[in-house]
Backbone atoms as SQL, in Angstrom:
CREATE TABLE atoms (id INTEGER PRIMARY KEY, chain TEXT, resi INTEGER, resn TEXT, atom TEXT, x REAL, y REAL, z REAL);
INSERT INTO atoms VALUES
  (1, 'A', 1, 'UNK', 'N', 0.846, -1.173, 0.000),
  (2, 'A', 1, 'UNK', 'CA', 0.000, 0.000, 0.000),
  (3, 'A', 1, 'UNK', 'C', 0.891, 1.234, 0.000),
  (4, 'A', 2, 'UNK', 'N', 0.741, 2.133, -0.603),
  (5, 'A', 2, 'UNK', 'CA', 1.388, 3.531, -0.756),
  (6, 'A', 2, 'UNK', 'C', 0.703, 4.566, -0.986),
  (7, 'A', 3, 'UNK', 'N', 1.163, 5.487, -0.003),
  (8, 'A', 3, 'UNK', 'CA', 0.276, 6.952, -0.070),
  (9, 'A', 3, 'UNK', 'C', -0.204, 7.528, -1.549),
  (10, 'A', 4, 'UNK', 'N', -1.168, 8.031, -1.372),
  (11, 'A', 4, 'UNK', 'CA', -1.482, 8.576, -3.031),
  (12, 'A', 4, 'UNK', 'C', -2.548, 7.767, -3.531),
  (13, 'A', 5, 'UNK', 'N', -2.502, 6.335, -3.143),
  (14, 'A', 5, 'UNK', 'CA', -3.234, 4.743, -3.725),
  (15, 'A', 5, 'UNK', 'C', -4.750, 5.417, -3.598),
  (16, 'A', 6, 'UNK', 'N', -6.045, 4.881, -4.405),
  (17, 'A', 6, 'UNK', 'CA', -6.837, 4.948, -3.752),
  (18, 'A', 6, 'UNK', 'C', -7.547, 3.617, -3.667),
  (19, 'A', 7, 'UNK', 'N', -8.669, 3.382, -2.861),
  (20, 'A', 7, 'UNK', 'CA', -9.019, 2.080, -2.846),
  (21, 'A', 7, 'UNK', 'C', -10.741, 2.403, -2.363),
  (22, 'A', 8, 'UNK', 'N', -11.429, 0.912, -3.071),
  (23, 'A', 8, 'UNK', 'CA', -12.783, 0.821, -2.921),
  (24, 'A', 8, 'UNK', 'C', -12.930, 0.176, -1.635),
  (25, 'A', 9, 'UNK', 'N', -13.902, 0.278, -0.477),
  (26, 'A', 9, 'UNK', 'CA', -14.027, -0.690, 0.349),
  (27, 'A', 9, 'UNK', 'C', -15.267, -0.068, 0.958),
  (28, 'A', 10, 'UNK', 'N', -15.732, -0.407, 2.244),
  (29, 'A', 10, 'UNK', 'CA', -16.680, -0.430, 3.169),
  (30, 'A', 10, 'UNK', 'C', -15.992, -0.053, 4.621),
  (31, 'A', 11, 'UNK', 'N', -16.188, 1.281, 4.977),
  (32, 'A', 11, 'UNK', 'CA', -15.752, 1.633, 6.197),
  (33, 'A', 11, 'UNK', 'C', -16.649, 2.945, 6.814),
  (34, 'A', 12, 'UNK', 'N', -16.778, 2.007, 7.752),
  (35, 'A', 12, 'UNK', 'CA', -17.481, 3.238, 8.632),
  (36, 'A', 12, 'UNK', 'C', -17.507, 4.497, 8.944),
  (37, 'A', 13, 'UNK', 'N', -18.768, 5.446, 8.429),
  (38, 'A', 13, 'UNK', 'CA', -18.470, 7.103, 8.584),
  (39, 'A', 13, 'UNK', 'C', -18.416, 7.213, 9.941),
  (40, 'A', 14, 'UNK', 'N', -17.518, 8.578, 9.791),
  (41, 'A', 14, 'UNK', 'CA', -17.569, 9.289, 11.483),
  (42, 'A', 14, 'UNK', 'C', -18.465, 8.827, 12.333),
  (43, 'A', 15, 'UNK', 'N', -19.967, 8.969, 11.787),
  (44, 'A', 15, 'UNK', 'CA', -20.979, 9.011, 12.600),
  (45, 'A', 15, 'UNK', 'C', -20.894, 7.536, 13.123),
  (46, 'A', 16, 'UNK', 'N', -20.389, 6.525, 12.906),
  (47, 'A', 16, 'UNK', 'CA', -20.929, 5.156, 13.122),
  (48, 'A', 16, 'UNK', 'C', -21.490, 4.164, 11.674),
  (49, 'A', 17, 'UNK', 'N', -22.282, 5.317, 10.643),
  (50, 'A', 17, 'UNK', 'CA', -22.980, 4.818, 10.230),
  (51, 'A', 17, 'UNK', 'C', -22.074, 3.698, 8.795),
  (52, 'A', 18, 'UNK', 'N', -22.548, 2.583, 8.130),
  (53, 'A', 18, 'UNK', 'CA', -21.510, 1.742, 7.362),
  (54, 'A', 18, 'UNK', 'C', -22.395, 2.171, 5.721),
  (55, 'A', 19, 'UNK', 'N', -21.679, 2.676, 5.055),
  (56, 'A', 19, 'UNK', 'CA', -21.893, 2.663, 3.742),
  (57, 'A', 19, 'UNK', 'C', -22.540, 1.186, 2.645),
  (58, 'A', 20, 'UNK', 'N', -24.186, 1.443, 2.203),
  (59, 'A', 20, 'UNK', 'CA', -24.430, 0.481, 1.580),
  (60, 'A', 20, 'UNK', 'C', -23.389, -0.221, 0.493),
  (61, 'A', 21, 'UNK', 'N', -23.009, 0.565, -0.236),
  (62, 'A', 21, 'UNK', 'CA', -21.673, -0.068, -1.367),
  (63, 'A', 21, 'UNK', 'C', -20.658, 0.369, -1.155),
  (64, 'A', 22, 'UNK', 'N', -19.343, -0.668, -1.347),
  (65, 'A', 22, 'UNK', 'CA', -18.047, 0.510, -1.194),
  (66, 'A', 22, 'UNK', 'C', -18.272, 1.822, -2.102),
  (67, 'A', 23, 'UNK', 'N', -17.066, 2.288, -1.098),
  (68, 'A', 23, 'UNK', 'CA', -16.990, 3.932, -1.414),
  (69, 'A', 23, 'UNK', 'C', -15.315, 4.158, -1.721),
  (70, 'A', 24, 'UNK', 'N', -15.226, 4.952, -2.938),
  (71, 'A', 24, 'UNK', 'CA', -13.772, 5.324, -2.829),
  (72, 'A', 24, 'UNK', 'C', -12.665, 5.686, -1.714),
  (73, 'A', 25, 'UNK', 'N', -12.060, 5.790, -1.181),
  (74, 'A', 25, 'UNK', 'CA', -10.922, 6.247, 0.064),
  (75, 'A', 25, 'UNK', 'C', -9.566, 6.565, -0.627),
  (76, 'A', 26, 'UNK', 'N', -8.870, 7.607, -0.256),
  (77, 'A', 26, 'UNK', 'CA', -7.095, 8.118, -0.645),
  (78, 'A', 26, 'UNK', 'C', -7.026, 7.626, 0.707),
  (79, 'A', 27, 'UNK', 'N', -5.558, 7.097, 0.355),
  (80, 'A', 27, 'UNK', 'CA', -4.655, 6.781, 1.273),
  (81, 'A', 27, 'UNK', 'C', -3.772, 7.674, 1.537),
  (82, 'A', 28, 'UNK', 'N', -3.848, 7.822, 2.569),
  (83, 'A', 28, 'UNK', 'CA', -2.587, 9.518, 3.000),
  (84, 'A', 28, 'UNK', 'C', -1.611, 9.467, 4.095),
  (85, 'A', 29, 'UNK', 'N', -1.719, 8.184, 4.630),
  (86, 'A', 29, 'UNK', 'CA', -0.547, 7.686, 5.545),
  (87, 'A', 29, 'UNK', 'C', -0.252, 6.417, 5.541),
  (88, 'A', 30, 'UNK', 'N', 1.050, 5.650, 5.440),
  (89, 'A', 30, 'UNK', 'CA', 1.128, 4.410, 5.647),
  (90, 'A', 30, 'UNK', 'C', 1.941, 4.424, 6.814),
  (91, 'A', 31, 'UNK', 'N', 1.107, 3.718, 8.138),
  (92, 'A', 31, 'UNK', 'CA', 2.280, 3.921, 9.126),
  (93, 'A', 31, 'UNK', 'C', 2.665, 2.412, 9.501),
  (94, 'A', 32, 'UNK', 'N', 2.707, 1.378, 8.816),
  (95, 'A', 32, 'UNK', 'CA', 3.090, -0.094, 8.981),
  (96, 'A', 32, 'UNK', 'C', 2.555, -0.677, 8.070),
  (97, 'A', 33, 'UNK', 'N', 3.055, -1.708, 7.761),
  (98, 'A', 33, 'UNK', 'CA', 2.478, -2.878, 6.787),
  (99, 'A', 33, 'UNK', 'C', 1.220, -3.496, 6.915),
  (100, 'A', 34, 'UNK', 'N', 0.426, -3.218, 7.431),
  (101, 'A', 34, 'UNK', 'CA', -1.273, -3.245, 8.141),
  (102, 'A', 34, 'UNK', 'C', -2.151, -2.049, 8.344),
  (103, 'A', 35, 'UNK', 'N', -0.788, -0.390, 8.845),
  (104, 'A', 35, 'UNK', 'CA', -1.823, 0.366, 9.553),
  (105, 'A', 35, 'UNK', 'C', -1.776, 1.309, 8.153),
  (106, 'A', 36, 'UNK', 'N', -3.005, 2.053, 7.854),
  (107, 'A', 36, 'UNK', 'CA', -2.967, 3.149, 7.211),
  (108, 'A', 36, 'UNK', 'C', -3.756, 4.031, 7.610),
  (109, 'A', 37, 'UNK', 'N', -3.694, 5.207, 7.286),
  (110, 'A', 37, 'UNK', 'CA', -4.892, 6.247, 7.550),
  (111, 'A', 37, 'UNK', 'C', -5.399, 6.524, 6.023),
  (112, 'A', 38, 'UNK', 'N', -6.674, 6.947, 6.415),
  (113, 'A', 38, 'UNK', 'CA', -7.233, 7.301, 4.820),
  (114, 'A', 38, 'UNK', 'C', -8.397, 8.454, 4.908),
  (115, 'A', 39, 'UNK', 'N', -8.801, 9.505, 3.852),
  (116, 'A', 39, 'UNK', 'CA', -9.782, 10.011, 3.869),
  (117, 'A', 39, 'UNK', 'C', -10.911, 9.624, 3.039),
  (118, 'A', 40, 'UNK', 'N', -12.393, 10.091, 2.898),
  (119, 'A', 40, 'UNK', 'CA', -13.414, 9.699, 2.421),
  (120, 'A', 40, 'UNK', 'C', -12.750, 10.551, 1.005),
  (121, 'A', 41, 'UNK', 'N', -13.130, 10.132, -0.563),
  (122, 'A', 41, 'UNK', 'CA', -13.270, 10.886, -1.402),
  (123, 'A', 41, 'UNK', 'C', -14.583, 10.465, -1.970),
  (124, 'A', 42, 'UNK', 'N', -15.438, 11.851, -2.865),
  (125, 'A', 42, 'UNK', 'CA', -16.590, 12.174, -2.760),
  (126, 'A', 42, 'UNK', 'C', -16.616, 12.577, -4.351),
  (127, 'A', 43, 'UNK', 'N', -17.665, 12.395, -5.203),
  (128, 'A', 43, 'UNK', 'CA', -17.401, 12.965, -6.580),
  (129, 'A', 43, 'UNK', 'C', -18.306, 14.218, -6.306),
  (130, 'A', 44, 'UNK', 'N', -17.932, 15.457, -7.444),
  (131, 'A', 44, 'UNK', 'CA', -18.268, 16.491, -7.055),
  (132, 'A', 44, 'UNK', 'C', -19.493, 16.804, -7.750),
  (133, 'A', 45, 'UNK', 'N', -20.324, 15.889, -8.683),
  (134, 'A', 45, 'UNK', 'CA', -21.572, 16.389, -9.851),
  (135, 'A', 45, 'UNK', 'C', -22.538, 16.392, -8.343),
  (136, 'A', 46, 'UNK', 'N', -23.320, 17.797, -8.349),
  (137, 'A', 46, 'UNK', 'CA', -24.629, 17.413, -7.380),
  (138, 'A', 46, 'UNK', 'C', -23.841, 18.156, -6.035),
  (139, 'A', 47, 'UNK', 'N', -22.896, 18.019, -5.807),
  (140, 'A', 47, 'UNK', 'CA', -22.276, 18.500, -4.391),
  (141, 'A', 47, 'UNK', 'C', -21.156, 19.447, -4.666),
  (142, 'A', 48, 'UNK', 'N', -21.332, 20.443, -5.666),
  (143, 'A', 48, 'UNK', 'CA', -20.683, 21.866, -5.752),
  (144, 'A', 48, 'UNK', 'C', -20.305, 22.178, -5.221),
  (145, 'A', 49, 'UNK', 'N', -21.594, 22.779, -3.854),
  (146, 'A', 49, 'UNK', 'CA', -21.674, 23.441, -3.059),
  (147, 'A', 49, 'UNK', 'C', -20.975, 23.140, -1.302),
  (148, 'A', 50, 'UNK', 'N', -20.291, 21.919, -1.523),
  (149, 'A', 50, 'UNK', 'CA', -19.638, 21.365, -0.590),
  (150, 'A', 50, 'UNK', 'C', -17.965, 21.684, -0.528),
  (151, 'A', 51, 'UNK', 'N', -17.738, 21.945, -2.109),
  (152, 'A', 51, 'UNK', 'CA', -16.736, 22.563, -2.141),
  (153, 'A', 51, 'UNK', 'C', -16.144, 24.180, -1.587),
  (154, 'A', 52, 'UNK', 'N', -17.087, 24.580, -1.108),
  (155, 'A', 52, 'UNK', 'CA', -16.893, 25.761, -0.079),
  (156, 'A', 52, 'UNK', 'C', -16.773, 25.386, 1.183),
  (157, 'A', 53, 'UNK', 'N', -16.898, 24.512, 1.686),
  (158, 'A', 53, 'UNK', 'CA', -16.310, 24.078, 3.130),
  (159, 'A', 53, 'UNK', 'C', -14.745, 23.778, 3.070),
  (160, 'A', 54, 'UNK', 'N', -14.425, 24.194, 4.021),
  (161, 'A', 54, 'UNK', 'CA', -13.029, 24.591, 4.316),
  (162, 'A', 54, 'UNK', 'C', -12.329, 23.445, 4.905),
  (163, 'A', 55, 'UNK', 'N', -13.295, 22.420, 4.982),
  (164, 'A', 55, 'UNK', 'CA', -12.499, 20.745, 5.250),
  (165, 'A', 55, 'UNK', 'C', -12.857, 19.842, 3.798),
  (166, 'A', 56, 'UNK', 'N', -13.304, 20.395, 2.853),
  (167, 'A', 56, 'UNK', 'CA', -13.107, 19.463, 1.688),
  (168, 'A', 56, 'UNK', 'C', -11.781, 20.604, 0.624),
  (169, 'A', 57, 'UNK', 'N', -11.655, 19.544, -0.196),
  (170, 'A', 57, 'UNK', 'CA', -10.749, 19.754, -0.959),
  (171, 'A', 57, 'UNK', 'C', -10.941, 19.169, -2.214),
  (172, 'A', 58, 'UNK', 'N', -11.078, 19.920, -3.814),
  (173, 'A', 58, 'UNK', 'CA', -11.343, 19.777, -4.893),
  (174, 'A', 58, 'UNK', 'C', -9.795, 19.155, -5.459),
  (175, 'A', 59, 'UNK', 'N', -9.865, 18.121, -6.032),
  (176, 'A', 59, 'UNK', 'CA', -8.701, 16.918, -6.989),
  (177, 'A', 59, 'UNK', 'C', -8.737, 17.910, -8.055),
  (178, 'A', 60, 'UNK', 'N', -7.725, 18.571, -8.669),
  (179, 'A', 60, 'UNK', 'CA', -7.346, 19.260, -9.508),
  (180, 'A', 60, 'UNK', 'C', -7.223, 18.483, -10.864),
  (181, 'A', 61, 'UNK', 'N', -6.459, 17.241, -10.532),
  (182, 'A', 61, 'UNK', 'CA', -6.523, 16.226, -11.743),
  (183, 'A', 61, 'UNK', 'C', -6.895, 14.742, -10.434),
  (184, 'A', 62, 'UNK', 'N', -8.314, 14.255, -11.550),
  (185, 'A', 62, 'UNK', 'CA', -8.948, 12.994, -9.891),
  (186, 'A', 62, 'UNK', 'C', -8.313, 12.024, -10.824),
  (187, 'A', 63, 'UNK', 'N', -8.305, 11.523, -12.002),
  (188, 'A', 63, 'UNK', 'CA', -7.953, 10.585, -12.726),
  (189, 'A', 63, 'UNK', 'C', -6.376, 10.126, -13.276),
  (190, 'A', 64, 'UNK', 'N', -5.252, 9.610, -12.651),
  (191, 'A', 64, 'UNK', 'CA', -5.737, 8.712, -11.280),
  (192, 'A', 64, 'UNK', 'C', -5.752, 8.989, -10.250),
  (193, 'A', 65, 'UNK', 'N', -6.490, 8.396, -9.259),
  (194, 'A', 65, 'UNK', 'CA', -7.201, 7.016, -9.545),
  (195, 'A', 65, 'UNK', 'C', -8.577, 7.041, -9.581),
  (196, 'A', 66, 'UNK', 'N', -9.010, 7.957, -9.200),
  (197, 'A', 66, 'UNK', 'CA', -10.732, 8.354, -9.085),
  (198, 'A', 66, 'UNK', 'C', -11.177, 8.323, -11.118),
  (199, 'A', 67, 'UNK', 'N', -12.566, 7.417, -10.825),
  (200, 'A', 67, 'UNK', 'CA', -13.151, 7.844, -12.411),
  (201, 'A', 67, 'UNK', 'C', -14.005, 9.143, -12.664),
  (202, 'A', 68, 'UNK', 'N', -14.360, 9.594, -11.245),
  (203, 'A', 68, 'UNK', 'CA', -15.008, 10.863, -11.646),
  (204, 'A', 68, 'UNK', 'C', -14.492, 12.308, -11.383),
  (205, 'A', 69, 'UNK', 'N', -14.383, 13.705, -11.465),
  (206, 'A', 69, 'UNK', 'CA', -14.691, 14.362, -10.676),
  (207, 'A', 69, 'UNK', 'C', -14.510, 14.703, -9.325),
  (208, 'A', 70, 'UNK', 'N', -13.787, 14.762, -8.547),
  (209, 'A', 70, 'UNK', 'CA', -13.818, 13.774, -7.361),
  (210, 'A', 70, 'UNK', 'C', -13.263, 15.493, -6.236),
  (211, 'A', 71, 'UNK', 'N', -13.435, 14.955, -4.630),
  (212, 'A', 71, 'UNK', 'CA', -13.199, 15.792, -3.560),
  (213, 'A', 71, 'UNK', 'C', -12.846, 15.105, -2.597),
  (214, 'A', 72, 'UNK', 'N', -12.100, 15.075, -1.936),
  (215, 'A', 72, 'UNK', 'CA', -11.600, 14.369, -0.538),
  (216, 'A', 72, 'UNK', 'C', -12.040, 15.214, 0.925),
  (217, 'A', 73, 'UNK', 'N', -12.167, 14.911, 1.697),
  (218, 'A', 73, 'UNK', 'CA', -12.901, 15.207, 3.154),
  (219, 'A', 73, 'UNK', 'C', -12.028, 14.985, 4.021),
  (220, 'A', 74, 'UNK', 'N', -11.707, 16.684, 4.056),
  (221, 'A', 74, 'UNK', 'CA', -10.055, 16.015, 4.799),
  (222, 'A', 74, 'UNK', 'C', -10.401, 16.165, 6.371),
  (223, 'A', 75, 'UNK', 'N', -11.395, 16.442, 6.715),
  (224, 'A', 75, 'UNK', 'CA', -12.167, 15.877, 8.093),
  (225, 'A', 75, 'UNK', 'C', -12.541, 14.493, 8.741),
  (226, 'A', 76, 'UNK', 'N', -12.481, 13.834, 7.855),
  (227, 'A', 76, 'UNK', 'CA', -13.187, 12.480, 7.703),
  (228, 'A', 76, 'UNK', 'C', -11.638, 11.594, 7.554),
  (229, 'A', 77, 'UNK', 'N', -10.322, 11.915, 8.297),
  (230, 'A', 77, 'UNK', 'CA', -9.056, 10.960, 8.391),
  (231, 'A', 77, 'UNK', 'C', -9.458, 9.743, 9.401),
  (232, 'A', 78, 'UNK', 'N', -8.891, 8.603, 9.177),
  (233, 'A', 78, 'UNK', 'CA', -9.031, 7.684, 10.362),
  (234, 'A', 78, 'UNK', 'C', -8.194, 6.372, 9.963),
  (235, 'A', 79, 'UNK', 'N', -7.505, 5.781, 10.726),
  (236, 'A', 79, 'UNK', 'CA', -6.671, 4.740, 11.069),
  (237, 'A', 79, 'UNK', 'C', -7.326, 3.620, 10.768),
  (238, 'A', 80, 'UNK', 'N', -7.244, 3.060, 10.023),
  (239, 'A', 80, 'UNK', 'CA', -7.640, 1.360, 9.946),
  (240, 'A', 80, 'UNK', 'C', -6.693, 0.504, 9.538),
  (241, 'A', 81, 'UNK', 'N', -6.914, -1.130, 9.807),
  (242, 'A', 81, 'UNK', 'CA', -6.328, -2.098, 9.759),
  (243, 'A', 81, 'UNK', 'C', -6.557, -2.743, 8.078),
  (244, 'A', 82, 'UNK', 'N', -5.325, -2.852, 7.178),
  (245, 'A', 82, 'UNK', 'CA', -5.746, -3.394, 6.284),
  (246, 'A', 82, 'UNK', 'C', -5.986, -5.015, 5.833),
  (247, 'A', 83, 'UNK', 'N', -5.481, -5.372, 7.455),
  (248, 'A', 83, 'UNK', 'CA', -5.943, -6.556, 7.557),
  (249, 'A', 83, 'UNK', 'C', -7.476, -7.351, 7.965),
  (250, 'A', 84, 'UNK', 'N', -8.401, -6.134, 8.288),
  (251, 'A', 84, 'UNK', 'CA', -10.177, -5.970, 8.723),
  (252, 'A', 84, 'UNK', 'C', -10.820, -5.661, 7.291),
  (253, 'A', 85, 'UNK', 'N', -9.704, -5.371, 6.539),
  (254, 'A', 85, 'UNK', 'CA', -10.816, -4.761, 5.189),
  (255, 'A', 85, 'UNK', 'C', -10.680, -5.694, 4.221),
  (256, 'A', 86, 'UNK', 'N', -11.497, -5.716, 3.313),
  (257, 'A', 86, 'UNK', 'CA', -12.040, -6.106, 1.898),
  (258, 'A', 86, 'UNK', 'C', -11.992, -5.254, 1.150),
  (259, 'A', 87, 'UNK', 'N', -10.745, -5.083, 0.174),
  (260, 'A', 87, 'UNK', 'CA', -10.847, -3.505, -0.128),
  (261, 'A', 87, 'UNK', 'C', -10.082, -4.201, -2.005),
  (262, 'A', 88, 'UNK', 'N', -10.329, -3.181, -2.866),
  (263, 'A', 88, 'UNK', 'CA', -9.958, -3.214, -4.379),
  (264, 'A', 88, 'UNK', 'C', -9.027, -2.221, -4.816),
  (265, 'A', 89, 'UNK', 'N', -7.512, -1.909, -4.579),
  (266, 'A', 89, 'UNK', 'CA', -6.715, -0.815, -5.162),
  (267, 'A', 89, 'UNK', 'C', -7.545, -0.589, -6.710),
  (268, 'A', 90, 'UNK', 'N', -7.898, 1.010, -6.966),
  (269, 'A', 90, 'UNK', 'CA', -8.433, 1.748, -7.620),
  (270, 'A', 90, 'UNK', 'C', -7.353, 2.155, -9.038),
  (271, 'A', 91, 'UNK', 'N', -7.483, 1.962, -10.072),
  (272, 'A', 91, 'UNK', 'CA', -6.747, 2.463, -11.307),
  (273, 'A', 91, 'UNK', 'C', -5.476, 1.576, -11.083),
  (274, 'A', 92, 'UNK', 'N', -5.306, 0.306, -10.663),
  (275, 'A', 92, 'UNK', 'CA', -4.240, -0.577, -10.642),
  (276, 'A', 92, 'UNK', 'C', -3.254, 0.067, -10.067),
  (277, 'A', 93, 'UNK', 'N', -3.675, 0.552, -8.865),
  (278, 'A', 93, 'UNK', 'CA', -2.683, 0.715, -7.936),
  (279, 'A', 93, 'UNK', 'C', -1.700, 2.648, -8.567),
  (280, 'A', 94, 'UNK', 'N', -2.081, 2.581, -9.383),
  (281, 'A', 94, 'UNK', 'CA', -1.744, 3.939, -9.553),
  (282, 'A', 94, 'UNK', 'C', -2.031, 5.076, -8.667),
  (283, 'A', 95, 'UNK', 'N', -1.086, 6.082, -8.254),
  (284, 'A', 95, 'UNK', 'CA', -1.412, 7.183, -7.113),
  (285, 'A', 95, 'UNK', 'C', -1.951, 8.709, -7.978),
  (286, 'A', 96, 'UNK', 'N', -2.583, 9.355, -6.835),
  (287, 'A', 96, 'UNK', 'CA', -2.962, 10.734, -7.331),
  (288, 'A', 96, 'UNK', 'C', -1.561, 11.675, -7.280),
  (289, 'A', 97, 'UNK', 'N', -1.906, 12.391, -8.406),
  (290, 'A', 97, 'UNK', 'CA', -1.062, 13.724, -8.827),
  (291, 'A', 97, 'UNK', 'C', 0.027, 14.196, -7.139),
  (292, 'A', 98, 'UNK', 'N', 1.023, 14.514, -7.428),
  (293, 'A', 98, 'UNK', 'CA', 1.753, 14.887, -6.654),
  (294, 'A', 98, 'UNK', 'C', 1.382, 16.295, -6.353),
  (295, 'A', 99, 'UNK', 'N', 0.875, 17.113, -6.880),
  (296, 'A', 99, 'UNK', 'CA', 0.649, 18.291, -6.596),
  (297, 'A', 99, 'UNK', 'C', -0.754, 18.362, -5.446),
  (298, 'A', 100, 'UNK', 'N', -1.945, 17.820, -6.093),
  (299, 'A', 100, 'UNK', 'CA', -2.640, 17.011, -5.195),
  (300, 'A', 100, 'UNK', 'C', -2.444, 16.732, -3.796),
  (301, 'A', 101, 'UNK', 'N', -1.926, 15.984, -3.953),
  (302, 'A', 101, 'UNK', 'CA', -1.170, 15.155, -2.696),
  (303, 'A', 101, 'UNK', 'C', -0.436, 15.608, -1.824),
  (304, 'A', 102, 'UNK', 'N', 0.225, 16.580, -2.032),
  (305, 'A', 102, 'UNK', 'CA', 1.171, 17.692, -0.885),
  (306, 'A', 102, 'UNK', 'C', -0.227, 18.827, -0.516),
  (307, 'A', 103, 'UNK', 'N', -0.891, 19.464, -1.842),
  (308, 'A', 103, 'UNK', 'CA', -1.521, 20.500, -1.079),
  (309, 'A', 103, 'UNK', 'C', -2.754, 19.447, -0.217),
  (310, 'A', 104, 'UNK', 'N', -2.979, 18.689, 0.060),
  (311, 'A', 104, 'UNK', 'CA', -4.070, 17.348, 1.227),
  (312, 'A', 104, 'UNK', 'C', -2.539, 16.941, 2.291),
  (313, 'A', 105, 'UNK', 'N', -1.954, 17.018, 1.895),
  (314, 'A', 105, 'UNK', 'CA', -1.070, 16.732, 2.981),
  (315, 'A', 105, 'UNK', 'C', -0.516, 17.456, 4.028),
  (316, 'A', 106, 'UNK', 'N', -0.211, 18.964, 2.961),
  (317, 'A', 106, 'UNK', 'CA', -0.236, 20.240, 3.723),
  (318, 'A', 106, 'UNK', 'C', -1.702, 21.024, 4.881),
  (319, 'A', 107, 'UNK', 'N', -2.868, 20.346, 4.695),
  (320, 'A', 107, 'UNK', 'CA', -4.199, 20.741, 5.104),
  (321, 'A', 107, 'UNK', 'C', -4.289, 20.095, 5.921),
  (322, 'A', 108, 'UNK', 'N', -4.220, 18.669, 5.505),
  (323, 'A', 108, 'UNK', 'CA', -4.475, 17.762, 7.036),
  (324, 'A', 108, 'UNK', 'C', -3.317, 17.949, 8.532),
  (325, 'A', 109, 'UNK', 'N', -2.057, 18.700, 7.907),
  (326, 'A', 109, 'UNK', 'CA', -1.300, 18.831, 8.585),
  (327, 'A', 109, 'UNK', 'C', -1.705, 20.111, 9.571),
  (328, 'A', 110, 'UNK', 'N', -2.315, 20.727, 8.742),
  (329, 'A', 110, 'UNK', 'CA', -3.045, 22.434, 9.744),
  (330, 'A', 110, 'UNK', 'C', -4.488, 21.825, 10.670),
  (331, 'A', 111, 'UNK', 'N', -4.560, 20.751, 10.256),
  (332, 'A', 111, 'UNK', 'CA', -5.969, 20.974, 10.840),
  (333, 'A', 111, 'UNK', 'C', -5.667, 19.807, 11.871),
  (334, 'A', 112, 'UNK', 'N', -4.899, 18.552, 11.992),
  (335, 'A', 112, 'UNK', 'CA', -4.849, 17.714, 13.204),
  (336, 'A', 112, 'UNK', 'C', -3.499, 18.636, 14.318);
């Protein structure tokens, strides 16, 4: 697993609540061969207006690995075991844009 990756799976929102189908996730920390942290990513048709909140963040270029459009929720970080999940690396394991990826790296860094 490597930062940047994104992946399909089933993981529980903040609230508790578990997503009927997997949902996309960026990977934005690998801190062991099991642990990663990841955020929710979100496609943006229909949810514009979400892009004015100051904890999401618009993918400048989403493809790879996202097929749509796409926004990450850089509120929504959390630690899981990739040994609990059932999960599908997204665009064959290909990572998002480096530019991308520092300015979400630089944000999550202001805000934890």
């Amino acid at each position: 697993m490597e930062v940047g990756q994104g992946i399909l799976t089933k993981i529980k929102f903040k609230n508790g609540v578990v997503p009927k189908n997997p949902r996309p996730y960026l990977v934005v920390n690998v801190k062991s061969q099991n642990l990663i942290e990841i955020i929710d990513v979100s496609s943006t048709e229909g949810k514009e207006h979400k892009l004015l909140f100051p904890t999401n963040y618009s993918l400048s270029t989403f493809n790879p690995p996202f097929k749509k459009n796409s926004f990450v929720k850089l509120d929504s970080i959390r630690t899981v075991q990739l040994s609990e999940l059932r999960y599908n690396l997204l665009h064959k394991g290909e990572c998002l844009n480096d530019y991308d990826l520092k300015m979400i790296q630089n944000k999550l860094n202001n805000i934890i």
